[in-house]
N, C-alpha and C positions, 0 to 999 in steps of 0.2 A: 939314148932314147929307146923307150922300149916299143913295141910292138903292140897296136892297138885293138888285133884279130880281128879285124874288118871282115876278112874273108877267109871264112872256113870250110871245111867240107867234115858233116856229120856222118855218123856210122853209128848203125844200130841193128845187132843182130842179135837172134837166138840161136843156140845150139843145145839146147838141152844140156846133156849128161857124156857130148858126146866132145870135149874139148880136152885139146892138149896143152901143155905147159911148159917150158924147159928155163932153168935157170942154172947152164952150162958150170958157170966158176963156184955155183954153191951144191952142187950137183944134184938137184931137184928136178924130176920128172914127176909133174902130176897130170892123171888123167880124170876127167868127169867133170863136174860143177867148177865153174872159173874161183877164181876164192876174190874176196870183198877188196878190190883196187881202186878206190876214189877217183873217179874222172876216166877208169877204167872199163873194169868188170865188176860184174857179182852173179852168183850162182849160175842163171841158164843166160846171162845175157852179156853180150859187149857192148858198150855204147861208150863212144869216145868222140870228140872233131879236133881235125888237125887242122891248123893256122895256115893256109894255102899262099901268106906269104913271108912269114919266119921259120915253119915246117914243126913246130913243136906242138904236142896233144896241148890242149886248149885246157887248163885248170889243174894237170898234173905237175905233181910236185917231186922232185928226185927223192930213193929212197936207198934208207941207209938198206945192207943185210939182212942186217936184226928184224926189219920191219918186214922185208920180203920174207924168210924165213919163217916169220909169227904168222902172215897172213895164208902161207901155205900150209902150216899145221892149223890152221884154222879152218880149212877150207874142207 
């Protein structure tokens, strides 16, 4: 049975230009504009809800490398 997100808790911020990044095992440090994460970020904003009773972001999807890596030379 999955998890039907009844009950989440939203999050939406701005940070401009002034955001950090780290993707430790692929060794990417980005600072400035968030880069485009579905269900995530994009440019000056985060907006995400977390499932307050499965704990998982609410519409993201796991991602390969490849995809992290593309999205931070994107960014």
């Amino acid at each position: 049975m999955s998890c039907e997100h009844k009950r989440v808790l939203d999050i939406s911020a701005k940070a401009s230009d002034c955001q950090c990044f780290s993707v430790p095992h692929l060794a990417i440090e980005h600072d400035g504009y968030a880069p485009d994460i579905d269900e995530l970020c994009f440019g000056d904003y985060i907006e995400f809800s977390i499932c307050l009773d499965c704990g998982t972001v609410v519409g993201f999807r796991p991602m390969s490398d490849e995809e992290i890596t593309q999205v931070f030379e994107d960014a």
